[in-house]
N, C-alpha and C positions, 0 to 999 in steps of 0.2 A: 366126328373127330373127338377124342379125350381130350382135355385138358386138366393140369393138375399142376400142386406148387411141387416144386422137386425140394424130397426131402435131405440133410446134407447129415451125413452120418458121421464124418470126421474132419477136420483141418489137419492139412500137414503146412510146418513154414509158418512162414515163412522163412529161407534157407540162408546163411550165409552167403557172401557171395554171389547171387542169384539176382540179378536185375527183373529175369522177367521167365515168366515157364510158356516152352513152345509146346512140341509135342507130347505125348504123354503113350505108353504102350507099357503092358502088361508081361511076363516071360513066365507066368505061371507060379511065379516067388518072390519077385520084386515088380516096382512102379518102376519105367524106366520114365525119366522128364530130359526134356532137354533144355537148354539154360545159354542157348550164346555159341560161347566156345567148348562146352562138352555136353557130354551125357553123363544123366545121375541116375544110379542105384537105387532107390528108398523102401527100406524094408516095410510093408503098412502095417505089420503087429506093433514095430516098437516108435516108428517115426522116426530110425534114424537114415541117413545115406550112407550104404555101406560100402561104394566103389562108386569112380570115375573111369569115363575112357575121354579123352583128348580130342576130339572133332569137331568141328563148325558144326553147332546143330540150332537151325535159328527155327525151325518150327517140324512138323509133322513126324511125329516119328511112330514104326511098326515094329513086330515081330512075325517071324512066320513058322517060328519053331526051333528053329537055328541060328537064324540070323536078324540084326536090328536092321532096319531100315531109316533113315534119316534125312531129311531134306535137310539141303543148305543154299539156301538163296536159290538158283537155278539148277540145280542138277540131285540126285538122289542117289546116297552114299549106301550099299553093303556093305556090313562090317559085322566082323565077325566078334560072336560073343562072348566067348573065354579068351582071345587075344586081343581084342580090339583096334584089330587090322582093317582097316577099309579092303573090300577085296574087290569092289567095281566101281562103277558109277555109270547111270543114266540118267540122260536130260529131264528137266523136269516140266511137264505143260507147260506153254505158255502164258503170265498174265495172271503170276501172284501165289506160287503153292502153299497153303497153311495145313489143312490135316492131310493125315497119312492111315489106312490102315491095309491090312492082308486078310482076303480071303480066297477061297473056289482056286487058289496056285497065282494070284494076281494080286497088284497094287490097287485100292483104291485113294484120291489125289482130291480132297476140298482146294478150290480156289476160294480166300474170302472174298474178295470185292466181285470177281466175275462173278460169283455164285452160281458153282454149277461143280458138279463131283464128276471125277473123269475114272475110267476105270483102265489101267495103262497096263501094257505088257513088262514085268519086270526085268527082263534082260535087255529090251532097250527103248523104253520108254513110247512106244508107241500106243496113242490114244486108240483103245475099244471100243468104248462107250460115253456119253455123257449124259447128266441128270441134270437138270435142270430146277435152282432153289430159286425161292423169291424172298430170301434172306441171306448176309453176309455168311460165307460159310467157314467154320473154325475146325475142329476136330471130327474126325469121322471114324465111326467104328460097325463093326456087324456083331451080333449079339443071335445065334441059333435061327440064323437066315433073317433077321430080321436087321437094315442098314439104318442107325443115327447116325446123326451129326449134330454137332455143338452151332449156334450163334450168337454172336455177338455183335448187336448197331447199336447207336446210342444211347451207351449203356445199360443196355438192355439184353441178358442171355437167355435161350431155352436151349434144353438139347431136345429134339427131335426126330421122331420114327417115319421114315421117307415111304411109301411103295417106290424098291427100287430099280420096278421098270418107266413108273411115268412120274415119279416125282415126288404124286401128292401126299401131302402131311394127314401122317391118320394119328397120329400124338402128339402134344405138345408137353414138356415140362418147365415152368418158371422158374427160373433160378433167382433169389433174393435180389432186393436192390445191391449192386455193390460185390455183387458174385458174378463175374466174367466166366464165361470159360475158354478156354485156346484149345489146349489138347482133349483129346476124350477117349476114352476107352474102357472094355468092360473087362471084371476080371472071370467071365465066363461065369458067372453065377449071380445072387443077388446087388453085385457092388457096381457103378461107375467109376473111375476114376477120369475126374476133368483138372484140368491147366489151369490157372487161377489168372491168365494172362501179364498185366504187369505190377500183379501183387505179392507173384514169388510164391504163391501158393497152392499146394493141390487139394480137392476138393477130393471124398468118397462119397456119393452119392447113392441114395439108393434106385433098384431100379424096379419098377411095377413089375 
């Protein structure tokens, strides 16, 4: 297994507003975060937030090309991205949902405390698959077949490259003292972007 210090490319944030950042996903031009009661926009050339859309979004949030994905406490909102219409909603696992990502036409769903990544049907929430971590799990992303996820226990973060058929950690990255992560996701090339949890802040990371 690699182990390595994760290198931190840029801060964003702390945001106005912003008590705490949940999810974090990528649309190809913007950092989507989510913050509570909405989602935020944040351009990463200039750092600023350049649109809101209105929705309970207390952690995991995806895209799949089209549309965001959003957890809010128990259930997991579609909504759409030039009107920011919720256009469904499915249950969300049961037993705590934190990250969110999209791959292969499918939700993947971190539980943090349960620890364990569920791989769910998006039209109605029914459990595929699960992974099983032996750490609190935060944000999940896939990266050219290859599945991290973020964690975070006391006070203490890495994000992490899973084998995501049986589990085991064949990467680890250390993130500084004092650098949480929540959300994570990659912008499909050298960058991470993680959730800064209740610092308000997003983190670009780089990625090996």
């Amino acid at each position: 297994m690699k182990r390595s210090q994760a290198e931190i490319l840029r801060e964003y944030g702390p945001f106005p507003d912003v008590e705490q950042v949940g999810g974090v996903t990528f649309d190809g031009r913007h950092v989507w975060f989510a913050s509570g009661d909405r989602l935020n926009a944040l351009d990463p050339a200039s750092g600023e937030v350049v649109r809101s859309i209105g929705v309970p979004a207390h952690a995991g949030t995806a895209f799949d090309g089209r549309h965001l994905f959003q957890i809010a406490e128990d259930r997991i909102q579609k909504i759409d991205l030039a009107t920011g219409r919720v256009l469904a909603t499915i249950p969300a696992p049961d037993g705590g949902s934190s990250g969110l990502a999209w791959a292969e036409g499918t939700l993947w769903v971190g539980q943090y405390r349960d620890r364990k990544i569920h791989r769910i049907d998006p039209e109605t929430g029914a459990i595929l698959r699960t992974i099983e971590s032996n750490r609190f799990v935060t944000g999940v992303t896939w990266i050219n077949g290859d599945l991290w996820h973020g964690t975070w226990e006391n006070d203490e973060s890495e994000l992490r490259r899973i084998d995501p058929e049986t589990g085991e950690v064949l990467e680890r990255l250390g993130m500084p003292a004092g650098a949480n992560v929540s959300g994570l996701e990659s912008d499909g090339g050298d960058r991470f972007f993680c959730g800064g949890g209740n610092n308000s802040k997003v983190r670009a990371v780089r990625r090996p």
